[in-house]
DRENPASE-725742 format. One record per residue (C-alpha): z, x negated, y negated. Coordinates in pm, whole numbers, plus 50000, padded with zeros to 5 digits. Example, Ala and Ser with C-alpha at 12.3 -4.5 7.8 and 13.67 -1.06 7.14 Angstrom:
residues 2
+-------+-------+-------+
!     w !     u !     v !
+-------+-------+-------+
! 50780 ! 48770 ! 50450 !
! 50714 ! 48633 ! 50106 !
+-------+-------+-------+
END
This chain:
residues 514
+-------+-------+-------+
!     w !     u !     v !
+-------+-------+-------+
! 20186 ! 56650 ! 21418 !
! 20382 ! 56560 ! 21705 !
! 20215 ! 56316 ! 21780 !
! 20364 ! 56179 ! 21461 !
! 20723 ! 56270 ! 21532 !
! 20702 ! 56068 ! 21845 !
! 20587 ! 55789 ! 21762 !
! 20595 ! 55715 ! 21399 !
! 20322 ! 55546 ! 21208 !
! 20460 ! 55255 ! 21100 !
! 20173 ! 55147 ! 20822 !
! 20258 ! 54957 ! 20542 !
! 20137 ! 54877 ! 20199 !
! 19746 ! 54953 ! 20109 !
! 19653 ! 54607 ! 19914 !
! 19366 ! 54764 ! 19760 !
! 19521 ! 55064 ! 19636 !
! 19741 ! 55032 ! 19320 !
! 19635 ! 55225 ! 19001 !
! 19641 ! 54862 ! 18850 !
! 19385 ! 54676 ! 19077 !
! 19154 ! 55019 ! 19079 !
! 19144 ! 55047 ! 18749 !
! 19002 ! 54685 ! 18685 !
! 18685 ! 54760 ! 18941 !
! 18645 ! 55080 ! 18773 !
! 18588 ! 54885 ! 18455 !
! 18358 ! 54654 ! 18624 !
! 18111 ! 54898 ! 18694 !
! 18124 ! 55044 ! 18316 !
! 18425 ! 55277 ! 18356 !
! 18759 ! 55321 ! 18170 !
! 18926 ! 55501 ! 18468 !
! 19334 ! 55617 ! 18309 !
! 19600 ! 55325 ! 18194 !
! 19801 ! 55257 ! 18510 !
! 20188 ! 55242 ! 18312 !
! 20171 ! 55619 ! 18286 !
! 19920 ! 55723 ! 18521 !
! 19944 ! 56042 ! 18777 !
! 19930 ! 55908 ! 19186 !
! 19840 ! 56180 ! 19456 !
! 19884 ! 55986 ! 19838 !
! 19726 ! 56202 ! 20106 !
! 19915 ! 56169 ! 20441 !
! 20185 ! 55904 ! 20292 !
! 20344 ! 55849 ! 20585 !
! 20674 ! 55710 ! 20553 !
! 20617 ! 55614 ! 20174 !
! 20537 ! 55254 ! 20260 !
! 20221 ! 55275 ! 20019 !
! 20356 ! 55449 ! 19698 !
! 20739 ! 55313 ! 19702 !
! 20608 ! 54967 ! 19592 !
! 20389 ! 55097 ! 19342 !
! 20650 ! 55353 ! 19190 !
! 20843 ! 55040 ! 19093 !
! 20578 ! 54841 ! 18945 !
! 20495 ! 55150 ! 18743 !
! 20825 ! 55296 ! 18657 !
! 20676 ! 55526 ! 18395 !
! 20408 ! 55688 ! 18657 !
! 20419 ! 55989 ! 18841 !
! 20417 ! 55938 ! 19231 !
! 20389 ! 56269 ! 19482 !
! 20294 ! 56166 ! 19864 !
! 20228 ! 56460 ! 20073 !
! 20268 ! 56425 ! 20515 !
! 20289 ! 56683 ! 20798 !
! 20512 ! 56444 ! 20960 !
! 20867 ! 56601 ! 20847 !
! 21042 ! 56250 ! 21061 !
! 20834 ! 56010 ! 20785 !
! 20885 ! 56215 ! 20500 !
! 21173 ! 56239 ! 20557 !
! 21223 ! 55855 ! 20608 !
! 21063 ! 55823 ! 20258 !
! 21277 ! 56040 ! 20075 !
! 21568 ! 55771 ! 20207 !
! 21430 ! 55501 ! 20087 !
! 21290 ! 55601 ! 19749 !
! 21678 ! 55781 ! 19695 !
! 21828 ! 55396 ! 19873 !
! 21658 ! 55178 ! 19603 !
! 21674 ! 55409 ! 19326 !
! 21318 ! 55557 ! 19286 !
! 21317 ! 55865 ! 19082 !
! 20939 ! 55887 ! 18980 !
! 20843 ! 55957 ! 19326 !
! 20845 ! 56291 ! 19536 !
! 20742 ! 56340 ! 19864 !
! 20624 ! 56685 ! 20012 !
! 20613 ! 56764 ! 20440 !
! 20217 ! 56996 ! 20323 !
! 19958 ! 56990 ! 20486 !
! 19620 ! 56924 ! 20331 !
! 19479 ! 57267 ! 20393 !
! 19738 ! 57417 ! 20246 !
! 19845 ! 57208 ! 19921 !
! 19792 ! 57315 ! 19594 !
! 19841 ! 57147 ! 19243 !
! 19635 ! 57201 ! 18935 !
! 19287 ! 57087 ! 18827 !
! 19254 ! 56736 ! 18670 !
! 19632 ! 56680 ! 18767 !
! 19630 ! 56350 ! 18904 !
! 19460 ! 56018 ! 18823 !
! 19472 ! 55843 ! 19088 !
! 19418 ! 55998 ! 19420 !
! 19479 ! 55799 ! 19754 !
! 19384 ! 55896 ! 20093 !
! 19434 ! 55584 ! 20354 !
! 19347 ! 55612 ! 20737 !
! 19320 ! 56035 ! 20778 !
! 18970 ! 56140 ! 20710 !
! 18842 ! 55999 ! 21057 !
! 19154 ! 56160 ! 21204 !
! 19159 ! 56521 ! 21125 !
! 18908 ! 56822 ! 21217 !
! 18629 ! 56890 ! 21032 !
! 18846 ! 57175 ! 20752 !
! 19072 ! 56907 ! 20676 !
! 18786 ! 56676 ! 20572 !
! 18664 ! 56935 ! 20326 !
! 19010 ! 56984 ! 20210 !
! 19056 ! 56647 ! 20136 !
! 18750 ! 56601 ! 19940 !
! 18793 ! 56985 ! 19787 !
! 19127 ! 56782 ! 19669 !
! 18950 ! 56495 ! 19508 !
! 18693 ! 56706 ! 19287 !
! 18923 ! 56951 ! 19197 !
! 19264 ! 56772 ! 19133 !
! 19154 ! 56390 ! 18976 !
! 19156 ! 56375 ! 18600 !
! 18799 ! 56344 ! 18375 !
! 18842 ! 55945 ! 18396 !
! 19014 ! 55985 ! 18764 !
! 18933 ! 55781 ! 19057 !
! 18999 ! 55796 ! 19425 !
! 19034 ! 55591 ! 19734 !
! 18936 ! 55746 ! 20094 !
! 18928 ! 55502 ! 20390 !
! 18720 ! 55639 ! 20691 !
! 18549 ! 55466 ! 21009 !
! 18156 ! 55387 ! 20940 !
! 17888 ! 55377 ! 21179 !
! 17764 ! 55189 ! 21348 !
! 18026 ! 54987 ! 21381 !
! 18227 ! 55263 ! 21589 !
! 17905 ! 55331 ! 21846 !
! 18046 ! 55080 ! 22073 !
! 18392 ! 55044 ! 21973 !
! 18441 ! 55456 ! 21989 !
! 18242 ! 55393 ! 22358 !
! 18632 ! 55151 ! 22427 !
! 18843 ! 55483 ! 22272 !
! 18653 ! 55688 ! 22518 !
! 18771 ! 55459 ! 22757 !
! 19119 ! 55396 ! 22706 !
! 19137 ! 55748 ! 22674 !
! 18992 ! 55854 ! 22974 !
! 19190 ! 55606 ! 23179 !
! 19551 ! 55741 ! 22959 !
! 19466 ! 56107 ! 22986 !
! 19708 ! 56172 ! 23274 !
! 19997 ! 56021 ! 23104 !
! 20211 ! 56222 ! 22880 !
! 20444 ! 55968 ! 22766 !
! 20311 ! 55737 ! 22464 !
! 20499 ! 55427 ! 22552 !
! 20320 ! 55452 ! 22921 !
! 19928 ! 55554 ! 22743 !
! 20003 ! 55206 ! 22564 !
! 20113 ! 55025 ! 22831 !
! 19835 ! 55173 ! 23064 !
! 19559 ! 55085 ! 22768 !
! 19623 ! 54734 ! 22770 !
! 19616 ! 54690 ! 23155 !
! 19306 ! 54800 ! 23101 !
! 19175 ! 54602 ! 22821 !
! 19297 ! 54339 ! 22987 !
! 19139 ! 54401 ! 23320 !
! 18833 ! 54449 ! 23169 !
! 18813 ! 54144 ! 22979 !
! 18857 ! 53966 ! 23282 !
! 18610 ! 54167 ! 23468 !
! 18337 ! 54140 ! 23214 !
! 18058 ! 53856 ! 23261 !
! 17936 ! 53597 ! 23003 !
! 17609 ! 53766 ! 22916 !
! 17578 ! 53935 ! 22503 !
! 17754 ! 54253 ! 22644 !
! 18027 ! 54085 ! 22807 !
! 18110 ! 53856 ! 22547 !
! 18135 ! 54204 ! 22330 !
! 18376 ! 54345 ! 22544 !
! 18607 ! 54054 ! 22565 !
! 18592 ! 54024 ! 22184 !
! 18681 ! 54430 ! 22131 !
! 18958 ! 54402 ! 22421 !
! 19095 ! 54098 ! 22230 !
! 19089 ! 54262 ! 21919 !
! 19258 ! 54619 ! 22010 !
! 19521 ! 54454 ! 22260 !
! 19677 ! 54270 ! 21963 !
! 19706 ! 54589 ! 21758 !
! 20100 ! 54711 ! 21737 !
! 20164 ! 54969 ! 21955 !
! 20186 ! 55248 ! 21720 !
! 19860 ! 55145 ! 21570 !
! 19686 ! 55160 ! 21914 !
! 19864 ! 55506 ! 21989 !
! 19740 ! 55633 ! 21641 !
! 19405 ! 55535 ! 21629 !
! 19222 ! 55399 ! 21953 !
! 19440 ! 55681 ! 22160 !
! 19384 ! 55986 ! 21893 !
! 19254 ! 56305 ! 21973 !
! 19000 ! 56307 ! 21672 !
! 18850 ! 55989 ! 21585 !
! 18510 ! 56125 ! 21343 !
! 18355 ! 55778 ! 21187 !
! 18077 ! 55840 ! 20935 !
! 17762 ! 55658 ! 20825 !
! 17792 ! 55615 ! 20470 !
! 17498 ! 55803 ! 20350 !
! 17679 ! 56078 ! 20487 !
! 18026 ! 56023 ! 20317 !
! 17841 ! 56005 ! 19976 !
! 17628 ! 56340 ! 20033 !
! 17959 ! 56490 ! 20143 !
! 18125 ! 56372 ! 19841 !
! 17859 ! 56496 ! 19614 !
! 17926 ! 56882 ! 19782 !
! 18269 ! 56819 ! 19653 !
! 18198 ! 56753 ! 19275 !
! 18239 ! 56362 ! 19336 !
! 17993 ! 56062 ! 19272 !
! 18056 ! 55724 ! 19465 !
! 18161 ! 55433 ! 19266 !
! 18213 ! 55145 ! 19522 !
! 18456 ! 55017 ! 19743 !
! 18785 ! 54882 ! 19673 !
! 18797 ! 54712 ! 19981 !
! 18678 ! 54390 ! 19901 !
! 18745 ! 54130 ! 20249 !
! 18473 ! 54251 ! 20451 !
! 18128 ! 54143 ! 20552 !
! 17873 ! 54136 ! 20374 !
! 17521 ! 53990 ! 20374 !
! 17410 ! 53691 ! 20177 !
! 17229 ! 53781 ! 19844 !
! 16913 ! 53588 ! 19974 !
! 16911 ! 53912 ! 20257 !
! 17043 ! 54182 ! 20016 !
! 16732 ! 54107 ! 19792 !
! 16504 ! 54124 ! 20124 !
! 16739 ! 54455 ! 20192 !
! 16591 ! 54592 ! 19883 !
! 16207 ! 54566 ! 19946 !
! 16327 ! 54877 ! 20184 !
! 16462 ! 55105 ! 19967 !
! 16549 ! 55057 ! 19558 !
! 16801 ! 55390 ! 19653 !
! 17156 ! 55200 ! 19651 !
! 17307 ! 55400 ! 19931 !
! 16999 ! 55357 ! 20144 !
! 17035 ! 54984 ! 20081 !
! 17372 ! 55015 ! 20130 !
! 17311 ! 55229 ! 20465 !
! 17072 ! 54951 ! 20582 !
! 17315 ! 54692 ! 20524 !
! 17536 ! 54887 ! 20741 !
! 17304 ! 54852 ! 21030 !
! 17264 ! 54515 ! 20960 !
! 17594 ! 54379 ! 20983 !
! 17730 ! 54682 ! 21230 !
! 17961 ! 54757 ! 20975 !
! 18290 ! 54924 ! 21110 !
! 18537 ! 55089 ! 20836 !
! 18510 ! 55118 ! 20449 !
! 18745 ! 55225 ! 20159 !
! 18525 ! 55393 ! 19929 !
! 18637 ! 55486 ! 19564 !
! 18480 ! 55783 ! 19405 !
! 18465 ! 55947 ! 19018 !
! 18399 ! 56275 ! 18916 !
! 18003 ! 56369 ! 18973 !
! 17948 ! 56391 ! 18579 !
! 18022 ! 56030 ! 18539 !
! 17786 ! 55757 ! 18606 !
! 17888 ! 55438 ! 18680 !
! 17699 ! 55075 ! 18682 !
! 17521 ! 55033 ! 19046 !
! 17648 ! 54681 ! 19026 !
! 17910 ! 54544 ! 18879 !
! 17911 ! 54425 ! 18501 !
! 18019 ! 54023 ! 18579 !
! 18092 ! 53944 ! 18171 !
! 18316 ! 54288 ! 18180 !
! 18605 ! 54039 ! 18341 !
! 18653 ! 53884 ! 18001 !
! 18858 ! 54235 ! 17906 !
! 19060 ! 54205 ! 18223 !
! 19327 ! 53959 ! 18351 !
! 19323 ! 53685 ! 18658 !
! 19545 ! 53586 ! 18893 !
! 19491 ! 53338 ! 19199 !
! 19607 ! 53058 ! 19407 !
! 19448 ! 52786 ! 19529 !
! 19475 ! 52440 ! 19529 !
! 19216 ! 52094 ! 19614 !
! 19272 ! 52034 ! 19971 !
! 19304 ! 51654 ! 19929 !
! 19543 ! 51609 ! 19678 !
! 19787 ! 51818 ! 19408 !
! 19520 ! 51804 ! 19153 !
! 19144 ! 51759 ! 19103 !
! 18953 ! 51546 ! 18922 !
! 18876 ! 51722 ! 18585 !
! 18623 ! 51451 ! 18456 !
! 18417 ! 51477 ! 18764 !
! 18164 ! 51728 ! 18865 !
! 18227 ! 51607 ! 19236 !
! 18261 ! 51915 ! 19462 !
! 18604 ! 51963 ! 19505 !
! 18754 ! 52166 ! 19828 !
! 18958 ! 52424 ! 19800 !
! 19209 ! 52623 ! 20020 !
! 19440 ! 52952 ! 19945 !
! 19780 ! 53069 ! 20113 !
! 19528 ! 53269 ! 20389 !
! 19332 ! 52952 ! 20501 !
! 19025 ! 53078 ! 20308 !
! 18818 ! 52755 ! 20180 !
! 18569 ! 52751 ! 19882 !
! 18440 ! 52484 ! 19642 !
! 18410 ! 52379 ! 19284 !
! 18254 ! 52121 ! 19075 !
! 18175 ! 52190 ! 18735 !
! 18511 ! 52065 ! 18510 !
! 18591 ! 52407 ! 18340 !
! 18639 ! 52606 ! 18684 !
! 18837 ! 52316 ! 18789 !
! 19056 ! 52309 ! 18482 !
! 19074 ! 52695 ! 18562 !
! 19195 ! 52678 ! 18907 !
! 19502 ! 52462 ! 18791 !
! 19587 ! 52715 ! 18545 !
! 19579 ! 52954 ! 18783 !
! 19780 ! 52771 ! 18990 !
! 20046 ! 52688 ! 18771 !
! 20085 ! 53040 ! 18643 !
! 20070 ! 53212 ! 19008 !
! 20226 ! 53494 ! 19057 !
! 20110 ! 53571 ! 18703 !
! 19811 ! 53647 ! 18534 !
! 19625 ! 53573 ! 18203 !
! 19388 ! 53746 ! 17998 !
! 19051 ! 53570 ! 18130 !
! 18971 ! 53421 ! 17744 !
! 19323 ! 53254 ! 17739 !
! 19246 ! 53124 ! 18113 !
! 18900 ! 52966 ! 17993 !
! 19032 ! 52863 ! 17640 !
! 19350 ! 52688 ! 17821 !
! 19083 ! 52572 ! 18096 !
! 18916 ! 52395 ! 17812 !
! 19192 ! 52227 ! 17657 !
! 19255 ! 52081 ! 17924 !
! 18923 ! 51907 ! 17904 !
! 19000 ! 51768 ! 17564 !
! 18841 ! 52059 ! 17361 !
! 18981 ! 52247 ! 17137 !
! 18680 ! 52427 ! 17032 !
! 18578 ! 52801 ! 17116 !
! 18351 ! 52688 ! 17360 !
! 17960 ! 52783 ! 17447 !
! 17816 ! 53081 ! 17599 !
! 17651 ! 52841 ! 17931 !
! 18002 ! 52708 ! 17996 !
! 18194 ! 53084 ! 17917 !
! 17893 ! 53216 ! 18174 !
! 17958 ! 52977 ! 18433 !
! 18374 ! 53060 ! 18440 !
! 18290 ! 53428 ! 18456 !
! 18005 ! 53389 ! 18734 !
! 18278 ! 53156 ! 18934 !
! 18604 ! 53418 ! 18858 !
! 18348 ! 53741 ! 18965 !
! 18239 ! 53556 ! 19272 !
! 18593 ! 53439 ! 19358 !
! 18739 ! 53792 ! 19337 !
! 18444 ! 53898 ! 19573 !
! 18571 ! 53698 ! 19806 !
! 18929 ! 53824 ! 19743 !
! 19024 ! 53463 ! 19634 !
! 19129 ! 53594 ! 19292 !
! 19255 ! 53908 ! 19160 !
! 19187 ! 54115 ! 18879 !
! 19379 ! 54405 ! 18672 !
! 19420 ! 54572 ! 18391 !
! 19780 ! 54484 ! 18230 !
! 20056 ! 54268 ! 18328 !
! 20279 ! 54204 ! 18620 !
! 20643 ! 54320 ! 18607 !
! 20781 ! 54095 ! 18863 !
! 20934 ! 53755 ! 18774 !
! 20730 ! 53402 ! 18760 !
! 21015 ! 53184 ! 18737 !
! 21345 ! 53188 ! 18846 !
! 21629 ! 53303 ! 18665 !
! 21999 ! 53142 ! 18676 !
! 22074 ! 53484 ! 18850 !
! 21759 ! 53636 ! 19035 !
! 21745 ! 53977 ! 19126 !
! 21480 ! 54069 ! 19433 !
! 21260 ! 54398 ! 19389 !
! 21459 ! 54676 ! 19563 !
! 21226 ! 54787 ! 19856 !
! 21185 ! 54373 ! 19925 !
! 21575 ! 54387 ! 19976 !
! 21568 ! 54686 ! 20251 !
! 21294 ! 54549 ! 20416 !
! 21456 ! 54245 ! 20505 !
! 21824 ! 54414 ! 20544 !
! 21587 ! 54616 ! 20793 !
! 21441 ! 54384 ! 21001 !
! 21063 ! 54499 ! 20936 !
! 20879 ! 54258 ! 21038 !
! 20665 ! 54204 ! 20690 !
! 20808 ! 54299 ! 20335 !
! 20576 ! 54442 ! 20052 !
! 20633 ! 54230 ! 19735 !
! 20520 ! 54351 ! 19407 !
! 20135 ! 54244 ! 19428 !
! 20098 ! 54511 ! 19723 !
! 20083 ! 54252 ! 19968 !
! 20286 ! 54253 ! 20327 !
! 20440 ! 53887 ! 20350 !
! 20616 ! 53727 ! 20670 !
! 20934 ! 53540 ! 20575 !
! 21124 ! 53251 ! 20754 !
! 21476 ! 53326 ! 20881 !
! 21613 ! 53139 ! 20570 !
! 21408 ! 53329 ! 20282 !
! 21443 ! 53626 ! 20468 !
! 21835 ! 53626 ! 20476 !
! 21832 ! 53476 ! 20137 !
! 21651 ! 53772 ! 19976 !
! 21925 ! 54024 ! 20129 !
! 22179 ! 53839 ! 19836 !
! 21960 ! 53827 ! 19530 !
! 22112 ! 54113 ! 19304 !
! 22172 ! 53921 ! 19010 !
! 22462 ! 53667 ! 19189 !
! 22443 ! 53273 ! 19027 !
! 22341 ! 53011 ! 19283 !
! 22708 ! 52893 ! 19405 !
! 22772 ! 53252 ! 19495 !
! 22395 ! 53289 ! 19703 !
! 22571 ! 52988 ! 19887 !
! 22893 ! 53120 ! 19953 !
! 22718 ! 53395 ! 20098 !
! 22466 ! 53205 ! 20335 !
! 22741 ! 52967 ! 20432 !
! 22962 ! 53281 ! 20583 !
! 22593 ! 53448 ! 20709 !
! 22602 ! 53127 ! 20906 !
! 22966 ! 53124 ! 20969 !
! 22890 ! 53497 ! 21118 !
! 22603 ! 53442 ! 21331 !
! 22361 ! 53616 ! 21105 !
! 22177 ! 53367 ! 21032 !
! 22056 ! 53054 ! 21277 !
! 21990 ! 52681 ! 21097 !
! 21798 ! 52443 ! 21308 !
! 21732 ! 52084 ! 21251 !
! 21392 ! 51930 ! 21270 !
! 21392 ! 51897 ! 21583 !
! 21469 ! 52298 ! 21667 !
! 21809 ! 52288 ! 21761 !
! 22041 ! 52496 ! 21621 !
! 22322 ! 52352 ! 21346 !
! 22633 ! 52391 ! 21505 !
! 22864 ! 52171 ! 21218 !
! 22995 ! 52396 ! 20955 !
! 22963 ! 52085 ! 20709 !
! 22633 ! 51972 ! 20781 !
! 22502 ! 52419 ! 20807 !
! 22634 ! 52360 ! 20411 !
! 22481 ! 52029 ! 20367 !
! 22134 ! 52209 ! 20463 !
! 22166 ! 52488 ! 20287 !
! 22250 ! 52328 ! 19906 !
! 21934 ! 52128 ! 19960 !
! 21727 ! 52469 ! 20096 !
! 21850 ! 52728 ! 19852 !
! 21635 ! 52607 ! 19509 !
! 21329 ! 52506 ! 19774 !
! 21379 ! 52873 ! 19929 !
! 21419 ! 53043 ! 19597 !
! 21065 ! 52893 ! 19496 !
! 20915 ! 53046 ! 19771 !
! 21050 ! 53389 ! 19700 !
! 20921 ! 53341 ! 19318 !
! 20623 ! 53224 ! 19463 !
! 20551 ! 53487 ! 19654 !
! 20642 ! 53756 ! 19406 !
! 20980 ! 53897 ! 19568 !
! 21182 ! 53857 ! 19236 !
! 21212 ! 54135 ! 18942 !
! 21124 ! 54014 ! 18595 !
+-------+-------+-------+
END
């Protein structure tokens, strides 16, 4: 683990990983998998906690234990869960061949970016881990590297470490790898190869350095074909459910149906699909082997769960509801989609309005439909058509789903309060802070400073305090133009007409505590 202590892995939060968000897919595919508010959470190389702090807030009543052979990160963790006042979270320095903890003692086990990295006994550890620790209803995460996605790019690790080997220091094998990459990319000619290699030298130069160190510059880098991760699985007591991950590629049903004329065997189908689209990395959830979940998942089983999303029509603040003109849609990530039919219209601006909360999906298509005009119940077609547009939507990670509600605010109070780990975050300069969906946001100067301030202080008092941050020099102001405010009156002028814009954003973006 030295490697580790070095240079420490500076990972953030897992978006697909809370017991919450789990849970909800689990139900999808005909599965009650354990209540998240007082569920059990094993993380398996945690790292410096930046995975399991967020969620031990949002669940204050859970049980959080992250083991790491790094002592430096655990260490790190232990600060910041003891800093923002975390105390149902531990975090061990074990290492997975040697931990221990009783059978069916955790519901919720999480294992994010090791079982590609570690020899062969650790992988059956892990796994012996999964079948013997999760709970009846249990469920688990486990990220690996997939062929054959990693034929080629594991040909650029061989690479980059072939041309590093002779350097010992790690700020040197980083600096040496992207020479490289980018000598190469220059080098390389326009035919299908070529274009391949300036694409994978493009992609790996812009990883952070501690990323590249970590994974491209590893000793052990094992990627799997995902036939064999499920037979492995199966050895260890476990049946695959699906994966959690849900922004990657995947074919278009018209080829998936084609895809089946091979093989009615899901993981074959699965395995061919793989080939298909070269598919690089998955995050695989899996049950205990007695249980058998739906090969598909169960599209009207979203009317039990609750929806979150935002988008909005990309040519105006609101769409026509009385129209079943395609409207286009964009979200925060640039990600466009369309809608006609009235009722997922309606929905969308519910959706909107609410964001960051969620509703129950029956109160998001009954409110849907009032908006419409009717007050009625509504008609199985029309129910259909919202849950066919929510499912595909969440596919496409333009909605989410879950199980209960959000504990974070959705409007802002006289005196907001920011979630803890948000606050040290910014106070620490990290360049993205986790807010309490699980996602890693980048903030503006402004927001940034502003969050620092939000324990429970009124808004003349969040003034006072950005006025002397800009008195200090902590914190720049710069016209329209980009030039710095220099004016102590007109700094003040700018900020009373930011701070309600800037507090928005932070509401908006889930920072505050209900």
């Amino acid at each position: 683990m030295e490697r580790y202590d070095r240079v420490p892995y500076r990972g953030g939060a897992i978006h697909d990983t809370p017991p919450n968000q789990i849970a909800a897919i689990a139900w999808l595919h005909s599965l009650s998998a354990p209540p998240p508010r007082r569920c059990r959470v094993l993380e398996l190389g945690c790292g410096r906690g930046s995975n399991l702090l967020p969620m031990a807030w949002s669940l204050p009543e859970a049980r959080f234990v992250g083991i790491d052979t790094a002592a430096t990160q655990v260490d790190e963790a232990r600060d910041r869960a003891a800093e923002v006042g975390l105390d149902n979270v531990a975090f061990q320095v074990a290492d997975i061949l040697d931990f221990e903890a009783a059978e069916r003692s955790f519901d919720y086990i999480i294992a994010h970016g090791v079982l590609s990295w570690v020899p062969r006994e650790v992988q059956d550890a892990l796994l012996r881990i999964c079948g013997r620790c999760l709970s009846d209803d249990g469920v688990a995460y486990v990220s690996y590297n997939t062929l054959p996605g990693w034929h080629f790019r594991g040909g650029m690790r061989d690479l980059l470490r072939f041309h590093t080997e002779a350097r010992d220091n790690p700020e040197a094998q980083v600096r040496e790898a992207r020479s490289l990459l980018d000598l190469y990319a220059e080098l390389s000619g326009d035919d299908p190869y070529g274009r391949l290699v300036q694409r994978e030298a493009e992609l790996v130069r812009g990883l952070p350095a501690w990323y590249l160190f970590h994974d491209q510059l590893a000793d052990l880098n094992h990627p799997l074909y995902i036939r064999e991760f499920v037979r492995w699985a199966e050895e260890a007591g476990l049946r695959y459910l699906t994966d959690a991950e849900r922004e990657f590629k995947r074919a278009r049903p018209e080829v998936r149906e084609r895809l089946r004329t091979l093989s009615e065997d899901r993981v074959r189908m699965m395995q061919y699909e793989d080939f298909l689209l070269n598919r690089s990395f998955r995050c695989s959830l899996l049950v205990r082997a007695p249980r058998t979940p739906a090969p598909e998942p169960q599209h009207e089983r979203i009317r039990d769960l609750r929806v979150s999303g935002l988008t909005r029509p990309e040519d105006g603040p609101l769409a026509d509801l009385s129209s079943t003109a395609m409207v286009g849609y964009t979200t925060p990530e640039k990600k466009r989609f369309q809608a006609g039919a009235p009722v997922v219209k309606a929905a969308l601006q519910v959706l909107f309005e609410l964001w960051p909360g969620s509703t129950p999906f029956e109160s998001l298509y009954l409110e849907a439909r009032r908006r419409l005009g009717r007050t009625d119940e509504g008609d199985d077609e029309e129910r259909n058509l919202l849950t066919n547009s929510v499912f595909e939507g969440f596919r496409a990670a333009f909605f989410q789903l879950t199980v209960q509600p959000e504990r974070y605010a959705t409007e802002t109070s006289e005196r907001p309060v920011a979630i803890p780990l948000a606050r040290l975050q910014a106070a620490s300069a990290e360049p993205r802070i986790t807010n309490a969906m699980h996602s890693e946001i980048k903030l503006g100067a402004l927001s940034r400073r502003l969050l620092m301030h939000l324990d429970g202080r009124d808004r003349a008092a969040l003034l006072d305090a950005l006025i002397r941050d800009h008195g200090s020099g902590g914190l720049i102001i710069r016209t329209q133009d980009g030039e710095p405010v220099v004016a102590p009156e007109v700094a003040q002028a700018l900020l009373e007409e930011a701070l309600d814009q800037h507090l928005e954003i932070l509401t908006r973006f889930a920072m505050l505590a209900s």
